[in-house]
Backbone as a printed PyTorch tensor [residue, N CA C, xyz], in Angstrom:
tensor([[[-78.2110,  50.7260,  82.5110],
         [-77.3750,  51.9120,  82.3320],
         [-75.9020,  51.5230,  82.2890]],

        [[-75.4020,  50.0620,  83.2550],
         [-74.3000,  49.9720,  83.1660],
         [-73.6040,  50.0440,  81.1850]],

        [[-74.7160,  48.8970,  80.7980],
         [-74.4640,  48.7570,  79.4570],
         [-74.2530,  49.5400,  78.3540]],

        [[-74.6860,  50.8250,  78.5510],
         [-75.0960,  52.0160,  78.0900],
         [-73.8010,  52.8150,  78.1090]],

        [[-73.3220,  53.0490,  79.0790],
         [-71.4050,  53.3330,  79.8380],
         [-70.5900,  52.6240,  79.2840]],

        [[-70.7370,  50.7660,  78.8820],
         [-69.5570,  50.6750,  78.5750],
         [-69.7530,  50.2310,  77.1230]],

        [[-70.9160,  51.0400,  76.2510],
         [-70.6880,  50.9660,  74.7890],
         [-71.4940,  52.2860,  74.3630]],

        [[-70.9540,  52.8960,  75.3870],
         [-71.4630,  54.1750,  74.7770],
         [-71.1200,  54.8160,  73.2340]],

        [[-69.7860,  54.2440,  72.9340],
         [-68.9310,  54.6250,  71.7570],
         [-69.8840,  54.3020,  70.6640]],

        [[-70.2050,  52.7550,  70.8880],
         [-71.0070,  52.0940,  69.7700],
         [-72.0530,  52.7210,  69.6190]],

        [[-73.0360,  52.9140,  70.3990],
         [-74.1380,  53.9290,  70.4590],
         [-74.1150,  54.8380,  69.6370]],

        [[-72.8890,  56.0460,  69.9850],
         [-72.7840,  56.8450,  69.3740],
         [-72.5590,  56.9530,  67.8590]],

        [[-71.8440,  55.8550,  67.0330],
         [-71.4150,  55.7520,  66.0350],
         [-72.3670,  54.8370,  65.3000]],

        [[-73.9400,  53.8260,  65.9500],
         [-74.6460,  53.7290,  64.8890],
         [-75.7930,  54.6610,  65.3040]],

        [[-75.6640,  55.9240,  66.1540],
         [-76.7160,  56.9250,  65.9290],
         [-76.2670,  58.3300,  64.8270]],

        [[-74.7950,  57.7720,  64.3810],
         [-74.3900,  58.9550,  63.3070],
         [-74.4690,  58.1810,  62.1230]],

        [[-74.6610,  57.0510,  61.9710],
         [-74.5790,  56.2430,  60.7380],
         [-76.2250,  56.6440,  60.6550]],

        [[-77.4960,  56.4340,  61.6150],
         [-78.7940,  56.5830,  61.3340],
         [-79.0860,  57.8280,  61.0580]],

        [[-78.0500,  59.1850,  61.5920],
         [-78.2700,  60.5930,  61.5770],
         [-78.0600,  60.9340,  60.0680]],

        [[-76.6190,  60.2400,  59.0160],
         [-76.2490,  60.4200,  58.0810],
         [-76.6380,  60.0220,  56.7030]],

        [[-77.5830,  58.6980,  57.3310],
         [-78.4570,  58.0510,  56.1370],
         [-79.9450,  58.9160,  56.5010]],

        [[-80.5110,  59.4140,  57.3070],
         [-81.4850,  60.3920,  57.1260],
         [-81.2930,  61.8090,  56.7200]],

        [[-80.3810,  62.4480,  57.1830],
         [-79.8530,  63.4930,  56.5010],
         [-79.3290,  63.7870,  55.1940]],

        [[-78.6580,  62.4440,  55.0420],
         [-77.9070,  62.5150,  53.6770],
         [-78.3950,  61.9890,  52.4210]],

        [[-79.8870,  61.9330,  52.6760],
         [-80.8080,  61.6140,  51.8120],
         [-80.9580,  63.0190,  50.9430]],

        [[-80.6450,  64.3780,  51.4450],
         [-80.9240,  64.9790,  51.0700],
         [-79.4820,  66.1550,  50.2590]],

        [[-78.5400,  65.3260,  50.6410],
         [-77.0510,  65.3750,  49.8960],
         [-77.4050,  64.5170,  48.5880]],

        [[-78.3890,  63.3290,  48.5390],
         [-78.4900,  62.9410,  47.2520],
         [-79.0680,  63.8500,  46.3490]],

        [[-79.6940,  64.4670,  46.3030],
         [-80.0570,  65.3850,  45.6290],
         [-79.5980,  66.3980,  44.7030]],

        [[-77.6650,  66.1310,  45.2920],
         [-76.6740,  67.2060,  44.1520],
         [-76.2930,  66.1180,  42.7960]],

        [[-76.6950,  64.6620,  43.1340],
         [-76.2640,  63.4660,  42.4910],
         [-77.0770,  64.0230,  40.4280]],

        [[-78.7410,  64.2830,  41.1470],
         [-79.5110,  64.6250,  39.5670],
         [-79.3810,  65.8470,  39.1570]],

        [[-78.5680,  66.7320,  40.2960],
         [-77.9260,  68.1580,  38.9950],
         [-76.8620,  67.7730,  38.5170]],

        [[-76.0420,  67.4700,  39.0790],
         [-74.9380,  66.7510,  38.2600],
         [-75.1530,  66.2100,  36.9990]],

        [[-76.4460,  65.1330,  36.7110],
         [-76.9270,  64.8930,  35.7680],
         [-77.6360,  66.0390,  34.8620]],

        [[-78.3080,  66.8510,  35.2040],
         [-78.4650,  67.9160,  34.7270],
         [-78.0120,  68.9510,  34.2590]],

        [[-76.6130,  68.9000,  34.3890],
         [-75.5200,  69.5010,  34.3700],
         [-75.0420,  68.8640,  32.4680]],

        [[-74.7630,  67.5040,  32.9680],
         [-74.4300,  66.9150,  31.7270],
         [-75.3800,  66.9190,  30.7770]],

        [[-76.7350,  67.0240,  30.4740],
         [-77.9150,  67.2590,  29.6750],
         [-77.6980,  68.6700,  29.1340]],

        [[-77.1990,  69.6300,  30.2860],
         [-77.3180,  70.9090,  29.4960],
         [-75.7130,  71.0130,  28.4830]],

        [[-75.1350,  70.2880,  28.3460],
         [-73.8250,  70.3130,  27.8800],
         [-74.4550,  70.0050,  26.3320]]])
């Protein structure tokens, strides 16, 4: 636990990097309307 206290920071910042690449899997998704976008042009 000590270890845990004195990198808690780090912790926190690669559990938002793992939160943002699972989540933001689904932000990819505006990437093929975009493309779709340009098809309907």
């Amino acid at each position: 636990m000590e270890w845990f206290s004195q990198n808690w920071a780090w912790v926190l910042l690669i559990a938002g990097f793992i939160a943002m690449h699972m989540f933001g899997h689904g932000g990819h998704g505006s990437q093929p309307q975009r493309a779709t976008k340009k098809r309907g042009k």
